[in-house]
C-alpha positions as CSV (number, residue, x, y, z in Angstrom):
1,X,3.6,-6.6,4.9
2,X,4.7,-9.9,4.8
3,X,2.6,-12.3,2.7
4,X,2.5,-15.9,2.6
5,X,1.4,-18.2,0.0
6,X,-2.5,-18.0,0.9
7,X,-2.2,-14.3,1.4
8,X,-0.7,-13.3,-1.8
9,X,-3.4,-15.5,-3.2
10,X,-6.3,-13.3,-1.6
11,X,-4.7,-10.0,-2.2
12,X,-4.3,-11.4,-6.2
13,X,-8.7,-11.6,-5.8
14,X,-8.9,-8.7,-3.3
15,X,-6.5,-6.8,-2.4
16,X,-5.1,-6.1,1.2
17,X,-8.1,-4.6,2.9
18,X,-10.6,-7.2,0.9
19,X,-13.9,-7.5,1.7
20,X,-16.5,-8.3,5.1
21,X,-16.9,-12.0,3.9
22,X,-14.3,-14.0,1.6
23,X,-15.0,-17.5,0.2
24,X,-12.2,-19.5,0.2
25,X,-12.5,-23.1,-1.5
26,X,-12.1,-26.0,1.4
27,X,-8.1,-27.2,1.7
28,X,-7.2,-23.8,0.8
29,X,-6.6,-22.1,4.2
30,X,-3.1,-21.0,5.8
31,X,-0.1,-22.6,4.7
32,X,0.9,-25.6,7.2
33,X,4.2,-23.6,7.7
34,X,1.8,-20.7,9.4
35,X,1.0,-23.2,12.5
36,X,4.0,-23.6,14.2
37,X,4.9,-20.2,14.9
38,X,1.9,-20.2,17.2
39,X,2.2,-22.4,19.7
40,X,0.0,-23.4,22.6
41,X,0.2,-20.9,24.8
42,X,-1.8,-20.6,28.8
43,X,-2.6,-17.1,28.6
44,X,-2.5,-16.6,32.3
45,X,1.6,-17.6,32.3
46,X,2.1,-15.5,29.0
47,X,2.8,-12.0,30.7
48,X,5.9,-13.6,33.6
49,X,7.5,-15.2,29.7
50,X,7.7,-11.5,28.4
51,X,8.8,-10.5,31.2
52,X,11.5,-12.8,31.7
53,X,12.2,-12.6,28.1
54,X,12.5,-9.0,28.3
55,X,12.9,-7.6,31.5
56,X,13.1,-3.7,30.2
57,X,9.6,-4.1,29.5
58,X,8.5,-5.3,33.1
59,X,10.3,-2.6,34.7
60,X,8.8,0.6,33.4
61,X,5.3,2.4,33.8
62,X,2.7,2.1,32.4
63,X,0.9,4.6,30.3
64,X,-1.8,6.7,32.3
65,X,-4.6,6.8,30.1
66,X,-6.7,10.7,29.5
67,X,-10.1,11.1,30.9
68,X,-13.0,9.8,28.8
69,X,-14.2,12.5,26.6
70,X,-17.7,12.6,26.0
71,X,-18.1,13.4,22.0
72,X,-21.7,14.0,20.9
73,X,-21.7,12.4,16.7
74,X,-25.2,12.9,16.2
75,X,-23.7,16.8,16.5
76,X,-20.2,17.2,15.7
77,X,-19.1,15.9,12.3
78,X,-17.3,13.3,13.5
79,X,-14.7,10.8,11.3
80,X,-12.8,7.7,13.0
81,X,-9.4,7.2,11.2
82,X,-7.6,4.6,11.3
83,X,-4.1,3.1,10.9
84,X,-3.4,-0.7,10.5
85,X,-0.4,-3.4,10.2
86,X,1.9,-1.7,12.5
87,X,3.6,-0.5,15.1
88,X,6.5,0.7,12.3
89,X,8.9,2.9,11.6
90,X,6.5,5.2,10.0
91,X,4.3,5.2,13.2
92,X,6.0,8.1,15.2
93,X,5.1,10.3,12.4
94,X,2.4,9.6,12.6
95,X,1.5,10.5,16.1
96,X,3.1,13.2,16.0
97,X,0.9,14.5,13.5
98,X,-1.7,13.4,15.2
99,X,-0.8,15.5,18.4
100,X,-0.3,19.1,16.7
101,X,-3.8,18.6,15.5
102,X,-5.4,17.6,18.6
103,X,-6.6,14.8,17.0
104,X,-7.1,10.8,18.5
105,X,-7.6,7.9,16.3
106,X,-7.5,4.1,16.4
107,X,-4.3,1.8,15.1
108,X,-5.2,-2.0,14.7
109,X,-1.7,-3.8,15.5
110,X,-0.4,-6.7,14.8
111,X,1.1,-8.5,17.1
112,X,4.7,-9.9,15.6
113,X,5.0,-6.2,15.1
114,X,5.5,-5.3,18.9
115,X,8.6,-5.7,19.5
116,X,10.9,-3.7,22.1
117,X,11.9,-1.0,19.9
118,X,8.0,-0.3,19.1
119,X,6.7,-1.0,22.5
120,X,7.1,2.7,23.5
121,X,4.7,3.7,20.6
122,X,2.0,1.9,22.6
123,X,2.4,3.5,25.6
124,X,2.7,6.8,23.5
125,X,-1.1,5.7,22.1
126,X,-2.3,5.2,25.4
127,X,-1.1,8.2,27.0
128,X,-2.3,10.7,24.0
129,X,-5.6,9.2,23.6
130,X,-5.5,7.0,20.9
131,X,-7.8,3.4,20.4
132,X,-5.2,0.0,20.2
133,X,-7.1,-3.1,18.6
134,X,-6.3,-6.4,17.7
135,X,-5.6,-7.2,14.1
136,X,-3.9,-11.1,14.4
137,X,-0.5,-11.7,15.4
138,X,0.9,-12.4,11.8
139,X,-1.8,-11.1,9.3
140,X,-4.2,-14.2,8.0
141,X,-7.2,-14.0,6.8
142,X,-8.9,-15.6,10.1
143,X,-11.9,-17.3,8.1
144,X,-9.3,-19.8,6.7
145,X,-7.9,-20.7,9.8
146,X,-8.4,-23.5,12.1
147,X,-10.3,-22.5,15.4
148,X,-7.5,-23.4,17.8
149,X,-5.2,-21.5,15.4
150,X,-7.6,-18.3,14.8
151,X,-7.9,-18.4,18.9
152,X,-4.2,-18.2,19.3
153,X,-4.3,-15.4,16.7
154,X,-6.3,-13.0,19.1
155,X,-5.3,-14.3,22.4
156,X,-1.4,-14.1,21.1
157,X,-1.8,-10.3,20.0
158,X,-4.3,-9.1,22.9
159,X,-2.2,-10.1,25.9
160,X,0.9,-8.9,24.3
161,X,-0.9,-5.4,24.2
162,X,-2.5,-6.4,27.9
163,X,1.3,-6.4,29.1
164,X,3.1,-3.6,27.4
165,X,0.0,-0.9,27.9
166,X,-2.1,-2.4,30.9
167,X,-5.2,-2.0,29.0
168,X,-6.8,-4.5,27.4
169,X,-9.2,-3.6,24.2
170,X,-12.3,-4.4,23.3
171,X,-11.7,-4.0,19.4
172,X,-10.0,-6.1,16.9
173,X,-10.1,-5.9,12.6
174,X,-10.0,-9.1,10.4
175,X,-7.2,-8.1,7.9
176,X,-8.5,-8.2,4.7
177,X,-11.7,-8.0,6.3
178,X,-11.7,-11.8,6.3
179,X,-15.0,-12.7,8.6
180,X,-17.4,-15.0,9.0
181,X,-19.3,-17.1,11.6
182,X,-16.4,-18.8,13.4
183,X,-14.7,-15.5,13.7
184,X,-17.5,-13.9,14.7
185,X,-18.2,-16.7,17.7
186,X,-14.6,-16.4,18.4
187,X,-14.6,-12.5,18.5
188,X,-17.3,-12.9,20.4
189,X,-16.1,-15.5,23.2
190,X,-13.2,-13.6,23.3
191,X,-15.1,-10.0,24.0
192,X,-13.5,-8.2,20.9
193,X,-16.0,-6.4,18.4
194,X,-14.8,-6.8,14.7
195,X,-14.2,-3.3,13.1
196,X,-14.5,-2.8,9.6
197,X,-14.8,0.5,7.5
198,X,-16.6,2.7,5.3
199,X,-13.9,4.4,3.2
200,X,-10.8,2.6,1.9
201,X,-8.1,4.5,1.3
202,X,-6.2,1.6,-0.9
203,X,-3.2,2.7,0.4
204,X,-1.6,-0.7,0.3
205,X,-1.9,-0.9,-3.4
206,X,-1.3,2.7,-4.9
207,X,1.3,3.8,-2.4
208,X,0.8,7.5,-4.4
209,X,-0.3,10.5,-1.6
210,X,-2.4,12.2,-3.6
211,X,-4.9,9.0,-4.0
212,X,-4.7,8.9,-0.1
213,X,-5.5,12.8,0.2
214,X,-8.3,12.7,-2.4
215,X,-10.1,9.5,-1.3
216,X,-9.7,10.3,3.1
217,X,-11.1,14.0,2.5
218,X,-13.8,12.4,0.4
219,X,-14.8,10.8,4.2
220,X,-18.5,12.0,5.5
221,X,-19.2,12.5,9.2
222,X,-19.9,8.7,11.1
223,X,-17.6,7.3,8.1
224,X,-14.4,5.3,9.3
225,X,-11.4,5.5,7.3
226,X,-9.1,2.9,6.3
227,X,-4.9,3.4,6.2
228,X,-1.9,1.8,7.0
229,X,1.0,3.5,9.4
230,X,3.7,1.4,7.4
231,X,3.6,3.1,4.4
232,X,5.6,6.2,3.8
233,X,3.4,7.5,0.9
234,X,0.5,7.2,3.6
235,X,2.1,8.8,6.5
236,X,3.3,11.7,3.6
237,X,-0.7,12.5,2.5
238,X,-1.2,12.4,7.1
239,X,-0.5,15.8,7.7
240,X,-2.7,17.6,4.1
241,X,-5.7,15.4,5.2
242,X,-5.9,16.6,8.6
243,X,-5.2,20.2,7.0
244,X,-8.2,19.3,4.8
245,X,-10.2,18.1,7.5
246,X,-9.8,20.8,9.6
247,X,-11.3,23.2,7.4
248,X,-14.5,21.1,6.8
249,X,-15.1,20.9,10.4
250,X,-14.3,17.7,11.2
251,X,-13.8,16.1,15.1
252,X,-11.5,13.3,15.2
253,X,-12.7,10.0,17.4
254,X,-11.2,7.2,18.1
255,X,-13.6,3.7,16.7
256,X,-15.2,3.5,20.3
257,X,-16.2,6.8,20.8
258,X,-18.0,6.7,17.5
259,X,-19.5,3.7,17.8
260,X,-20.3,3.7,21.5
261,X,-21.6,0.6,23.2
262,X,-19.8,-2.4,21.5
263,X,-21.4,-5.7,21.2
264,X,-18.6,-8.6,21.4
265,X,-18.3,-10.3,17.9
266,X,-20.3,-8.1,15.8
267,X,-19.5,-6.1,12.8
268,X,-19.2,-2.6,12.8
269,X,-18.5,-0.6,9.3
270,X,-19.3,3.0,10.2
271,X,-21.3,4.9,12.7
272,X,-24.7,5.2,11.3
Protein backbone atom coordinates (compact mmCIF):
# COMPACT_ATOMS: atom_id res chain seq x y z
CA UNK A 1 0.00 0.00 0.00
CA UNK A 2 1.39 3.09 -0.79
CA UNK A 3 1.31 5.73 1.99
CA UNK A 4 1.76 9.36 1.82
CA UNK A 5 2.68 11.72 4.44
CA UNK A 6 -0.94 12.11 5.92
CA UNK A 7 -1.50 8.47 5.60
CA UNK A 8 1.30 7.17 7.46
CA UNK A 9 0.31 9.72 10.01
CA UNK A 10 -3.25 8.02 10.48
CA UNK A 11 -2.15 4.49 10.27
CA UNK A 12 0.65 5.74 13.24
CA UNK A 13 -3.08 6.68 15.41
CA UNK A 14 -5.05 3.89 13.64
CA UNK A 15 -3.93 1.62 11.65
CA UNK A 16 -4.99 0.87 7.98
CA UNK A 17 -8.63 -0.09 8.40
CA UNK A 18 -9.14 2.81 11.26
CA UNK A 19 -12.13 3.57 12.49
CA UNK A 20 -16.08 4.91 11.14
CA UNK A 21 -15.22 8.59 12.03
CA UNK A 22 -11.45 10.11 12.29
CA UNK A 23 -10.80 13.66 13.63
CA UNK A 24 -8.20 15.12 11.87
CA UNK A 25 -6.91 18.70 13.18
CA UNK A 26 -7.88 21.57 10.39
CA UNK A 27 -4.60 22.08 7.82
CA UNK A 28 -3.89 18.62 8.28
CA UNK A 29 -5.59 16.91 5.33
CA UNK A 30 -3.82 15.37 2.03
CA UNK A 31 -0.50 16.39 1.12
CA UNK A 32 -0.70 19.23 -1.75
CA UNK A 33 1.34 16.80 -3.85
CA UNK A 34 -2.00 14.37 -3.71
CA UNK A 35 -4.04 17.00 -5.98
CA UNK A 36 -2.53 17.02 -9.04
CA UNK A 37 -2.73 13.49 -9.89
CA UNK A 38 -6.44 14.06 -10.05
CA UNK A 39 -7.28 16.22 -12.49
CA UNK A 40 -10.61 17.62 -13.71
CA UNK A 41 -12.05 15.24 -15.41
CA UNK A 42 -16.01 15.29 -17.53
CA UNK A 43 -17.07 12.01 -16.67
CA UNK A 44 -19.11 11.62 -19.79
CA UNK A 45 -15.70 11.92 -22.15
CA UNK A 46 -13.67 9.69 -19.56
CA UNK A 47 -14.63 6.14 -21.06
CA UNK A 48 -13.55 7.28 -25.29
CA UNK A 49 -9.80 8.51 -23.20
CA UNK A 50 -9.40 4.85 -21.91
CA UNK A 51 -10.25 3.76 -24.81
CA UNK A 52 -8.05 5.56 -26.94
CA UNK A 53 -5.45 5.14 -24.33
CA UNK A 54 -5.84 1.54 -24.45
CA UNK A 55 -7.52 0.19 -27.19
CA UNK A 56 -7.26 -3.68 -25.98
CA UNK A 57 -9.61 -2.78 -23.45
CA UNK A 58 -12.31 -1.32 -25.82
CA UNK A 59 -12.25 -4.22 -27.97
CA UNK A 60 -13.17 -7.20 -25.87
CA UNK A 61 -16.48 -8.38 -24.10
CA UNK A 62 -17.73 -7.66 -21.42
CA UNK A 63 -18.35 -9.96 -18.57
CA UNK A 64 -21.95 -11.50 -18.49
CA UNK A 65 -23.01 -11.22 -15.11
CA UNK A 66 -24.86 -14.73 -13.15
CA UNK A 67 -28.50 -14.58 -12.31
CA UNK A 68 -29.48 -12.93 -9.01
CA UNK A 69 -29.56 -15.43 -6.32
CA UNK A 70 -32.08 -14.96 -3.93
CA UNK A 71 -30.21 -15.84 -0.29
CA UNK A 72 -32.57 -15.82 2.63
CA UNK A 73 -29.97 -14.37 5.97
CA UNK A 74 -32.57 -14.32 8.38
CA UNK A 75 -32.10 -18.43 7.58
CA UNK A 76 -28.81 -19.44 6.30
CA UNK A 77 -25.83 -18.37 8.36
CA UNK A 78 -24.69 -16.08 6.17
CA UNK A 79 -20.91 -14.11 6.35
CA UNK A 80 -19.95 -11.31 3.59
CA UNK A 81 -16.11 -11.40 3.17
CA UNK A 82 -14.36 -9.10 1.88
CA UNK A 83 -11.08 -8.20 0.08
CA UNK A 84 -9.73 -4.55 -0.19
CA UNK A 85 -6.70 -2.41 -1.86
CA UNK A 86 -6.42 -4.38 -4.99
CA UNK A 87 -6.72 -5.74 -7.91
CA UNK A 88 -2.94 -7.46 -7.21
CA UNK A 89 -0.95 -9.98 -7.83
CA UNK A 90 -2.27 -11.94 -5.01
CA UNK A 91 -5.89 -11.54 -6.43
CA UNK A 92 -6.11 -14.57 -8.83
CA UNK A 93 -5.53 -16.69 -5.79
CA UNK A 94 -7.70 -15.63 -4.52
CA UNK A 95 -10.63 -16.24 -6.80
CA UNK A 96 -9.66 -19.18 -7.49
CA UNK A 97 -10.15 -20.12 -4.06
CA UNK A 98 -13.08 -18.64 -4.07
CA UNK A 99 -14.50 -20.73 -7.03
CA UNK A 100 -13.65 -24.41 -5.64
CA UNK A 101 -15.77 -23.41 -2.76
CA UNK A 102 -18.58 -22.03 -4.48
CA UNK A 103 -18.27 -19.20 -2.62
CA UNK A 104 -18.98 -15.04 -3.90
CA UNK A 105 -17.66 -12.16 -2.05
CA UNK A 106 -17.14 -8.50 -2.39
CA UNK A 107 -13.42 -6.73 -3.37
CA UNK A 108 -13.41 -2.85 -2.73
CA UNK A 109 -10.73 -1.67 -5.53
CA UNK A 110 -8.86 1.00 -5.84
CA UNK A 111 -8.70 2.61 -8.74
CA UNK A 112 -4.79 3.41 -9.68
CA UNK A 113 -4.79 -0.35 -9.17
CA UNK A 114 -6.64 -1.20 -12.53
CA UNK A 115 -4.45 -1.27 -14.73
CA UNK A 116 -4.37 -3.55 -18.09
CA UNK A 117 -2.70 -6.40 -16.69
CA UNK A 118 -5.49 -6.47 -13.72
CA UNK A 119 -8.41 -5.51 -15.81
CA UNK A 120 -9.17 -9.18 -16.57
CA UNK A 121 -9.60 -9.86 -12.81
CA UNK A 122 -12.61 -7.61 -13.04
CA UNK A 123 -14.22 -9.26 -15.61
CA UNK A 124 -13.30 -12.54 -13.83
CA UNK A 125 -15.41 -10.94 -10.64
CA UNK A 126 -18.23 -10.11 -12.65
CA UNK A 127 -18.57 -13.27 -14.41
CA UNK A 128 -18.25 -15.57 -11.15
CA UNK A 129 -20.44 -13.62 -9.06
CA UNK A 130 -18.48 -11.50 -7.00
CA UNK A 131 -19.51 -7.62 -5.53
CA UNK A 132 -16.81 -4.73 -7.06
CA UNK A 133 -16.98 -1.37 -4.88
CA UNK A 134 -15.34 1.70 -4.94
CA UNK A 135 -12.60 2.31 -2.34
CA UNK A 136 -10.77 5.87 -3.85
CA UNK A 137 -8.56 6.01 -6.66
CA UNK A 138 -5.30 6.31 -4.53
CA UNK A 139 -6.18 5.38 -0.89
CA UNK A 140 -6.95 8.89 1.28
CA UNK A 141 -8.76 9.07 4.03
CA UNK A 142 -11.72 11.03 2.17
CA UNK A 143 -12.75 13.09 5.40
CA UNK A 144 -9.56 15.19 4.89
CA UNK A 145 -9.97 15.88 1.52
CA UNK A 146 -11.35 18.83 -0.26
CA UNK A 147 -14.90 18.20 -1.89
CA UNK A 148 -13.86 18.69 -5.49
CA UNK A 149 -10.97 16.38 -4.67
CA UNK A 150 -13.01 13.60 -2.56
CA UNK A 151 -15.57 13.90 -5.82
CA UNK A 152 -12.84 13.07 -8.25
CA UNK A 153 -11.81 10.23 -5.82
CA UNK A 154 -15.16 8.33 -6.45
CA UNK A 155 -16.05 9.53 -9.92
CA UNK A 156 -12.25 8.67 -11.02
CA UNK A 157 -12.41 4.94 -9.58
CA UNK A 158 -16.29 4.25 -10.43
CA UNK A 159 -16.16 4.97 -14.26
CA UNK A 160 -12.97 3.23 -14.56
CA UNK A 161 -14.81 0.02 -13.25
CA UNK A 162 -18.11 1.37 -15.40
CA UNK A 163 -15.71 0.79 -18.58
CA UNK A 164 -13.71 -2.29 -17.98
CA UNK A 165 -16.83 -4.44 -16.42
CA UNK A 166 -20.04 -2.52 -17.78
CA UNK A 167 -21.52 -2.53 -14.44
CA UNK A 168 -21.58 0.20 -12.40
CA UNK A 169 -21.81 -0.37 -8.32
CA UNK A 170 -23.62 0.89 -5.91
CA UNK A 171 -21.02 0.27 -3.00
CA UNK A 172 -17.91 2.00 -2.07
CA UNK A 173 -15.57 1.75 1.47
CA UNK A 174 -13.77 4.84 3.02
CA UNK A 175 -10.20 3.27 3.55
CA UNK A 176 -9.39 3.51 6.94
CA UNK A 177 -12.99 3.90 7.40
CA UNK A 178 -12.45 7.61 7.17
CA UNK A 179 -16.19 9.07 7.10
CA UNK A 180 -18.07 11.72 7.91
CA UNK A 181 -20.77 14.25 6.76
CA UNK A 182 -19.24 15.46 3.48
CA UNK A 183 -18.49 11.97 2.56
CA UNK A 184 -21.57 10.87 3.35
CA UNK A 185 -23.47 13.78 1.20
CA UNK A 186 -21.03 12.94 -1.43
CA UNK A 187 -21.56 9.11 -1.26
CA UNK A 188 -24.85 9.97 -1.30
CA UNK A 189 -25.05 12.40 -4.45
CA UNK A 190 -23.09 10.06 -6.07
CA UNK A 191 -25.52 6.89 -5.27
CA UNK A 192 -22.75 4.79 -3.53
CA UNK A 193 -23.58 3.33 0.01
CA UNK A 194 -20.49 3.37 2.39
CA UNK A 195 -19.53 -0.22 3.61
CA UNK A 196 -17.89 -0.75 6.67
CA UNK A 197 -17.39 -4.02 8.76
CA UNK A 198 -17.86 -5.88 11.76
CA UNK A 199 -14.78 -8.12 12.13
CA UNK A 200 -11.25 -6.88 11.25
CA UNK A 201 -9.00 -9.17 10.34
CA UNK A 202 -5.81 -6.65 10.92
CA UNK A 203 -4.25 -8.23 8.15
CA UNK A 204 -2.40 -5.11 7.08
CA UNK A 205 -0.56 -5.00 10.27
CA UNK A 206 0.28 -8.68 11.40
CA UNK A 207 0.78 -10.03 8.02
CA UNK A 208 1.03 -13.73 10.19
CA UNK A 209 -1.92 -16.43 8.67
CA UNK A 210 -2.78 -17.80 11.65
CA UNK A 211 -4.02 -14.24 13.17
CA UNK A 212 -6.06 -14.13 9.88
CA UNK A 213 -7.46 -17.84 10.39
CA UNK A 214 -8.30 -17.34 14.07
CA UNK A 215 -9.82 -13.83 13.98
CA UNK A 216 -12.16 -14.58 10.23
CA UNK A 217 -13.52 -17.98 11.75
CA UNK A 218 -14.23 -16.05 14.89
CA UNK A 219 -17.02 -14.26 12.22
CA UNK A 220 -20.93 -14.83 13.36
CA UNK A 221 -23.64 -15.07 10.77
CA UNK A 222 -24.73 -11.19 9.35
CA UNK A 223 -20.99 -10.26 10.35
CA UNK A 224 -18.78 -8.75 7.44
CA UNK A 225 -15.26 -9.45 7.42
CA UNK A 226 -12.43 -7.31 6.65
CA UNK A 227 -9.05 -8.50 4.45
CA UNK A 228 -6.81 -7.32 1.98
CA UNK A 229 -6.17 -9.43 -1.50
CA UNK A 230 -2.49 -7.84 -1.53
CA UNK A 231 -1.13 -9.61 1.01
CA UNK A 232 0.37 -12.94 0.64
CA UNK A 233 0.10 -13.96 4.39
CA UNK A 234 -3.77 -13.19 3.80
CA UNK A 235 -4.39 -14.88 0.64
CA UNK A 236 -2.13 -18.05 2.50
CA UNK A 237 -4.87 -18.19 5.66
CA UNK A 238 -7.96 -17.87 2.22
CA UNK A 239 -8.11 -21.36 1.58
CA UNK A 240 -8.15 -22.86 5.91
CA UNK A 241 -10.94 -20.15 6.53
CA UNK A 242 -13.15 -21.31 3.96
CA UNK A 243 -12.16 -24.96 5.12
CA UNK A 244 -13.23 -23.70 8.53
CA UNK A 245 -16.20 -22.14 7.41
CA UNK A 246 -17.55 -24.78 5.66
CA UNK A 247 -17.82 -26.96 8.53
CA UNK A 248 -19.71 -24.39 10.60
CA UNK A 249 -22.24 -24.01 7.95
CA UNK A 250 -21.62 -20.95 6.68
CA UNK A 251 -23.20 -19.38 3.05
CA UNK A 252 -21.01 -16.97 1.53
CA UNK A 253 -22.70 -13.46 0.14
CA UNK A 254 -21.48 -10.89 -1.45
CA UNK A 255 -22.16 -7.13 0.78
CA UNK A 256 -25.49 -6.52 -1.29
CA UNK A 257 -27.00 -9.65 -0.91
CA UNK A 258 -26.61 -9.36 2.84
CA UNK A 259 -27.52 -6.10 3.25
CA UNK A 260 -30.32 -5.87 0.66
CA UNK A 261 -31.89 -2.62 -0.17
CA UNK A 262 -29.01 -0.01 -0.07
CA UNK A 263 -29.60 3.50 0.91
CA UNK A 264 -27.10 5.95 -1.06
CA UNK A 265 -24.64 7.51 1.49
CA UNK A 266 -25.28 5.62 4.52
CA UNK A 267 -23.28 3.44 6.67
CA UNK A 268 -23.57 -0.11 6.71
CA UNK A 269 -21.17 -2.28 9.35
CA UNK A 270 -22.88 -5.65 9.29
CA UNK A 271 -26.26 -7.19 8.54
CA UNK A 272 -28.24 -6.90 11.64
Amino acid sequence: MRLGLATALLLAVTGCSGVTTIAVPRGGGAPARMLPQLPPMDRTVLGSRLAAAQPEWAGRALPLVPPRRMVNCRRAKCVALTFDDGPGDETGKVLDVLARHHARATFFLIGQMITQRSAPFLRRMVSEGHEIGNHSWDHPPLSTLPKGVLRRQLVRTEDLIRHVTGIRTPIMRPPYGATDQKVEAETRREGLSQILWSVDTLDWRDRNSEKVLARASSVKPGEIVLMHDIHPTTVQAVPRLLSKLDSKGFTYVTVSELLGRLTPGKRYADGH
